[in-house]
C-alpha positions in Angstrom: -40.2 -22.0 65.0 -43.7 -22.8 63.8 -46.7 -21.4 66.6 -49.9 -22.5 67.1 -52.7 -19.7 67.3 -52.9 -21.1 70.8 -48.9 -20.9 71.7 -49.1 -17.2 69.6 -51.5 -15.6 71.9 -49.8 -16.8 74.7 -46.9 -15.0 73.3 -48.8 -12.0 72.8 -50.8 -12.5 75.9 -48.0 -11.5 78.0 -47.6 -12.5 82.3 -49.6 -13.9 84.3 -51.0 -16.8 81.6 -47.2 -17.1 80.1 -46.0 -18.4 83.6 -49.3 -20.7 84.1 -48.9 -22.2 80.0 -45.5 -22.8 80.1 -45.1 -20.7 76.7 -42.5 -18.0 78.9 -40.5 -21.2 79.4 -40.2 -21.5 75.6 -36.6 -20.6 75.6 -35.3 -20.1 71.9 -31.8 -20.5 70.9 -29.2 -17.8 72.3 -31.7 -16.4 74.3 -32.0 -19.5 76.7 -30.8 -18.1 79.8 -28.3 -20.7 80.4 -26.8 -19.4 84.1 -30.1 -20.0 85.8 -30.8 -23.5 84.4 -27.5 -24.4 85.4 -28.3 -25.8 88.7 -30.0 -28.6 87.2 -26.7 -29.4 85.0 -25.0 -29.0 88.8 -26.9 -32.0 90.6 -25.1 -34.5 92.1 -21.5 -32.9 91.2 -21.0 -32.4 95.2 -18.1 -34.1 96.7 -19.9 -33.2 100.4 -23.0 -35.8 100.9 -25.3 -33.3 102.4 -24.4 -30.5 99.5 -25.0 -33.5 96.8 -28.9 -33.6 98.6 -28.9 -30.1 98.6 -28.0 -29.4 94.8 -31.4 -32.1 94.3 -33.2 -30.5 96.9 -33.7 -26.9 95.8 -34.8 -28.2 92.1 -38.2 -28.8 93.9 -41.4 -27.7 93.2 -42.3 -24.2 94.8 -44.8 -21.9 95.4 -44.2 -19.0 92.2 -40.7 -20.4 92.3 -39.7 -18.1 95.3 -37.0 -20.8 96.3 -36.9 -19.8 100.3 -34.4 -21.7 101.6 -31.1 -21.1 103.2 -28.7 -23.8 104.9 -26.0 -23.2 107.2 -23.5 -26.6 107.4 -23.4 -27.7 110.6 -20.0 -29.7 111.5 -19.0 -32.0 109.4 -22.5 -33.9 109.1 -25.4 -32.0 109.4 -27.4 -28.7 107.9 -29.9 -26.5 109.2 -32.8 -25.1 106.5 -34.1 -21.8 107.1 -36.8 -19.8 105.9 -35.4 -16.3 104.3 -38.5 -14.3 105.6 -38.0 -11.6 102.5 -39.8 -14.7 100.2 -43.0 -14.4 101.3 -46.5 -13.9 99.5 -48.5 -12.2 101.9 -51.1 -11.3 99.4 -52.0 -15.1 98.5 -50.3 -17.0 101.1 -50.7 -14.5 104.0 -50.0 -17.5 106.8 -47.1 -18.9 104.7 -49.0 -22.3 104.5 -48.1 -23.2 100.9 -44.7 -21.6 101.5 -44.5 -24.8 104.0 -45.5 -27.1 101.9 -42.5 -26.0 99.6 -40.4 -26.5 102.0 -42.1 -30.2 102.3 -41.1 -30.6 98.8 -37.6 -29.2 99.4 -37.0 -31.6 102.4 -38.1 -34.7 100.5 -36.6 -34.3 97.7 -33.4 -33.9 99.5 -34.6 -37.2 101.8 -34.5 -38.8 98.7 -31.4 -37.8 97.2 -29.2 -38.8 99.9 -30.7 -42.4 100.3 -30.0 -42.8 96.3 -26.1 -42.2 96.9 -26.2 -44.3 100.1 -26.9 -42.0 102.8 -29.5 -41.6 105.8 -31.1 -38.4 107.2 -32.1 -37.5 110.9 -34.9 -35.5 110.6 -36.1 -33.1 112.9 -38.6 -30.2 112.3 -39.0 -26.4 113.8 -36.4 -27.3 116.2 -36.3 -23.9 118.1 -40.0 -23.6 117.7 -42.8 -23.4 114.8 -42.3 -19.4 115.0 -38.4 -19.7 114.9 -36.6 -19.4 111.5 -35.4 -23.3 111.2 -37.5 -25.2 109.6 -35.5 -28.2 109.8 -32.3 -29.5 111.3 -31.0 -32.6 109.4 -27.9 -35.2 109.7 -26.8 -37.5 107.4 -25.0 -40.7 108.2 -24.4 -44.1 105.6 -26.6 -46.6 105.6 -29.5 -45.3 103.6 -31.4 -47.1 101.1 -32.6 -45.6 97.5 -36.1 -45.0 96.8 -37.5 -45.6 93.3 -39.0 -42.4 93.0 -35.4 -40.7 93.1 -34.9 -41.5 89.8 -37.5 -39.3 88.2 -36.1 -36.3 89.8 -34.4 -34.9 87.2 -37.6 -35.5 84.7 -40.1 -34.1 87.6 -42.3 -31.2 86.4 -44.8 -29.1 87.0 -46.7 -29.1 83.9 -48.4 -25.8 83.2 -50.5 -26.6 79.7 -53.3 -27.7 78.3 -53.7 -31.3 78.7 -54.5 -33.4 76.5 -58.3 -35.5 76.2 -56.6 -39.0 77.1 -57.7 -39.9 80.0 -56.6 -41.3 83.4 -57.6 -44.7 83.6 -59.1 -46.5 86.4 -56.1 -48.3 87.2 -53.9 -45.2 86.8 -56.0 -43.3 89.2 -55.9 -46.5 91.9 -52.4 -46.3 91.8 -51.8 -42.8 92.8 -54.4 -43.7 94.9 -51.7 -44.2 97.1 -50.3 -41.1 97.2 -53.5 -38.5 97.1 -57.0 -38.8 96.6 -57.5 -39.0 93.0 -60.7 -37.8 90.6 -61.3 -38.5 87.7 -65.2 -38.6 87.6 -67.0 -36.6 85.2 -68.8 -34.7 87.3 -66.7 -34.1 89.8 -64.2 -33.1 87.1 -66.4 -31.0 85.8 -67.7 -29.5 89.0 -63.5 -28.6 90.2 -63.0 -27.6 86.4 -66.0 -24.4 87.5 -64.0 -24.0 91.2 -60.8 -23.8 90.1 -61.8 -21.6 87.3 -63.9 -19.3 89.3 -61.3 -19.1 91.7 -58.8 -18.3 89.4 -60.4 -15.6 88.4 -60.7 -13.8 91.8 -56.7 -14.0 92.3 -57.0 -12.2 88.4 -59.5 -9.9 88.8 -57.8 -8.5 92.6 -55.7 -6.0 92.0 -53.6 -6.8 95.0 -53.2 -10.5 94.1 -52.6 -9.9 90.6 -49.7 -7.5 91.1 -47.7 -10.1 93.7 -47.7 -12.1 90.6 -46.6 -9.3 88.6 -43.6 -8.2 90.6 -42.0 -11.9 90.9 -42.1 -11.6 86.8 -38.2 -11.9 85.4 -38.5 -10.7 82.2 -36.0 -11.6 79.4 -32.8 -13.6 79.3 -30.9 -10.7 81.4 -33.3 -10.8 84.2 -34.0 -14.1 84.5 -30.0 -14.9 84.9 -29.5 -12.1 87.6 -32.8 -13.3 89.7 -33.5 -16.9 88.5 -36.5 -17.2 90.9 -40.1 -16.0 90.7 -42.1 -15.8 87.4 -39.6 -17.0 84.5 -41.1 -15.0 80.5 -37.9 -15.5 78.4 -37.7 -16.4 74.6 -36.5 -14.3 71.7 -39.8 -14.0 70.2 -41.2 -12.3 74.1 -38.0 -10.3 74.2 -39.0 -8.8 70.7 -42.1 -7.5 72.0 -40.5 -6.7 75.2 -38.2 -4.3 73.2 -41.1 -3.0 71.2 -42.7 -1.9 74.1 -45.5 -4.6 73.3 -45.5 -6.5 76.5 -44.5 -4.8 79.7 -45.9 -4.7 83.5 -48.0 -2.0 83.1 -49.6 -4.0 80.6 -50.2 -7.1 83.0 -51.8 -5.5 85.3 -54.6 -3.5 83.0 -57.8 -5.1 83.1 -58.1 -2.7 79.6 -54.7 -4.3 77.8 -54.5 -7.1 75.6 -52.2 -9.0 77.4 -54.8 -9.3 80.7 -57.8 -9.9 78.2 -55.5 -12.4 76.3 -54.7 -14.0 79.6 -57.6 -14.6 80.7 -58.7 -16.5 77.4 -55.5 -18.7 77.3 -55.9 -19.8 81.4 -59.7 -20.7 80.8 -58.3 -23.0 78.1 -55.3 -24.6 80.2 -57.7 -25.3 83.5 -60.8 -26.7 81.1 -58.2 -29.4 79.4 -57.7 -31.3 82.5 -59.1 -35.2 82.5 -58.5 -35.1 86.4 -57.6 -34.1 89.7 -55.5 -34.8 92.8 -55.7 -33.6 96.4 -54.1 -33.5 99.4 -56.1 -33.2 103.2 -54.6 -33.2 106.4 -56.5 -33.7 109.9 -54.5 -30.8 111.3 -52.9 -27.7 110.0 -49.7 -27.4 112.1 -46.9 -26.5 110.4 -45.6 -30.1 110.4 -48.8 -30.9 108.7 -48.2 -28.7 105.9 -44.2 -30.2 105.9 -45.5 -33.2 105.1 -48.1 -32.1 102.7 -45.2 -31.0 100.8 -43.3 -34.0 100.8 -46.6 -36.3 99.9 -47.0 -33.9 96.6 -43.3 -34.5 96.1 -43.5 -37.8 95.8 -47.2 -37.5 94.0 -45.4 -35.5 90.9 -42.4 -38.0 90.6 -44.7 -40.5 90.6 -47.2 -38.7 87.7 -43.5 -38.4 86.4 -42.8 -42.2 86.6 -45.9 -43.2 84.8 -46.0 -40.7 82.7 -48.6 -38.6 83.2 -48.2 -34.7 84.2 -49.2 -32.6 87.5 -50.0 -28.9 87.9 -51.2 -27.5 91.1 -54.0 -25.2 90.9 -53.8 -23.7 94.9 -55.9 -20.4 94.0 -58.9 -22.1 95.3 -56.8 -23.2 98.6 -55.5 -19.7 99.5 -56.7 -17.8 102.6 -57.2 -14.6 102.0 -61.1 -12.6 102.2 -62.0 -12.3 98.5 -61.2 -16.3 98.1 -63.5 -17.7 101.5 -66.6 -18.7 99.4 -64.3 -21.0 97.2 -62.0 -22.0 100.0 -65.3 -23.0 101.9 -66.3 -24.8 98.4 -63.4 -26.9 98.1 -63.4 -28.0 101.9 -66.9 -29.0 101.3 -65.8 -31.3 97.8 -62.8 -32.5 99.1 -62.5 -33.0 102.7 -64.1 -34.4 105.7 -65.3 -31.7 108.2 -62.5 -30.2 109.9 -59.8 -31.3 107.9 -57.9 -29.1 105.6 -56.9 -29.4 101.8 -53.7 -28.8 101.3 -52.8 -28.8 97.8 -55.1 -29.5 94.4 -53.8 -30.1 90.9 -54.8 -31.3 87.6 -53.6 -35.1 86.6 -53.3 -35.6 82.7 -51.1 -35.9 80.0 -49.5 -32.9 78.9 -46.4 -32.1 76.9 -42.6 -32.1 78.1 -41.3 -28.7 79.3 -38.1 -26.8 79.8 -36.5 -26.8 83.3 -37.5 -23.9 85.9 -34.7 -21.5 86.5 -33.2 -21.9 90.1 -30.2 -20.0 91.8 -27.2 -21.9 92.5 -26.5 -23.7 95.8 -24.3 -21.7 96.7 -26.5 -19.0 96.7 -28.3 -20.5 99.0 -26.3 -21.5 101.7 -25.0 -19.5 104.9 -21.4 -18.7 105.7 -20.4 -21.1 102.2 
């Protein structure tokens, strides 16, 4: 295989940029860890309706790929999602909020796989309360009707490069229109290209924040198998500095090491290539709110799917935690109307295809299976 200087360093440059690039995704022949992308190969293969959603369902976009979901089968036609409170990021996402909105993603992507084999869904959310450990109670009965979008599940990414300098075009941008606000502006491109960056840098340079990343890191084909969630750095050309003691955790998390100095190079590179954005506001902030935040951006990235283009979400800026308020405060100010609340920003553009995300097995994932 033949790397770019660009792909090289992020080789080289170890963590935190590897998982935002894409390159610790680069799985190269037997070193492809094969058991944790087998979910993906599993889809649909559910004689049980609601486990067939399910097996769609938890290949959805989620916050550092925690995956916190369980489902106990109720009966013989409904489920119950729960949040598994041990898959958490109380550094970055101290009030769970973008944890919610992966459950949004979760929810309707499973929405939507059951109406494309014929089925609908009953719906109803925090039944025992917003504070209780159900997030949804669901029942599925026949008589629901396919959506278009459910046919890009299966191509639906969440593309972590460089884009390229096509852009979005006007009529591109009014068509996802209906799905988020969409910018594409120069200077308000160039204005989010400085926030995103700058905030970016404060979940980097926090030694608190930077390590939550750092611990969800699987490194290598063995880990990545035995936890496929969290921060995926597999490949046989990582693995051979792994075993040369060239790239390790310690090395992440020094502001003195190449790998962190590397980093930082490689993620300026990735959030400057970006043509433009999309974002997400709410008028509330309940936890319903943030459900369907995450079900909006579902349907916003198989959309970018459908037509091509490629979505990233860049939520540094949206997290709530002291160090991040000035650029919080920023992006309210850019994005939303007063009292309303961003809930999710990512870049828009073209970027190149990339290998699934590992994911455990459903039945990993559900209660009492």
């Amino acid at each position: 295989m033949t790397l770019s200087r660009r792909k090289t360093l992020a080789l080289i440059g170890g963590g935190t940029i590897l998982a935002a690039s894409g390159a610790g995704a680069a799985f190269v022949g037997t070193r492809t860890p094969g058991v944790a992308q087998q979910p993906w190969a599993l889809a649909g293969t559910y004689g049980d309706p609601r486990k067939n959603a399910l097996s769609y369902g938890l290949l959805a976009p989620n916050p550092h790929n925690l995956q916190p979901w369980q489902v106990g089968l109720d009966g013989d036609d409904a489920l119950t999602i729960y949040h598994d409170k041990t898959k958490r990021l109380p550094e970055t996402d101290p009030f769970d909020r973008q944890i919610m909105i992966g459950f949004g993603c979760f929810v309707e992507q499973m929405v939507l796989a059951a109406g494309a084999a014929g089925y609908a869904v009953d719906l109803t959310l925090f039944p025992d309360g917003e504070d209780a450990p159900a997030v949804a109670r669901a029942t599925f009965a026949e008589g629901g009707m396919p959506d278009p979008l459910a046919a890009h599940m299966m191509e639906r990414r969440s593309c972590k490069e460089p884009f390229t300098a096509q852009e979005v075009t006007g009529a591109q941008a009014n068509e996802l229109e209906m799905f988020a606000d969409i910018y594409t502006d120069k200077a308000m491109v160039e204005a989010l290209k400085a926030l995103t960056w700058e905030a970016w840098m404060v979940e980097y340079e926090t030694p608190r924040t930077l390590k939550e990343s750092v611990d969800l890191m699987r490194m290598g084909k063995a880990e990545i198998n035995a936890s496929p969630d969290g921060i995926d750095l597999g490949g046989a050309f990582l693995e051979g500095l792994m075993l040369a003691g060239m790239m390790n955790r310690e090395d992440l998390s020094d502001p003195d090491s190449i790998s962190y100095q590397q980093g930082i190079d490689i993620y300026h590179e990735m959030l400057h290539a970006t043509p433009g954005y999309a974002a997400l506001t709410s008028a509330g902030n309940t936890r319903a709110d943030q459900i369907e935040a995450g079900r909006r951006w579902l349907r916003l990235n198989l959309k970018t799917t459908a037509m091509g283009l490629s979505l990233h979400p860049v939520s540094q800026v949206l997290q709530e935690y002291p160090e991040m308020a000035p650029h919080y405060a920023a992006a309210h100010t850019l994005l939303a109307r007063e009292g309303h609340t961003v809930q999710m920003l990512g870049r828009v553009g073209y970027g190149p295809r990339i290998p699934r995300t590992p994911r455990w097995p459903l039945e990993a994932k559900l209660i009492d299976a």
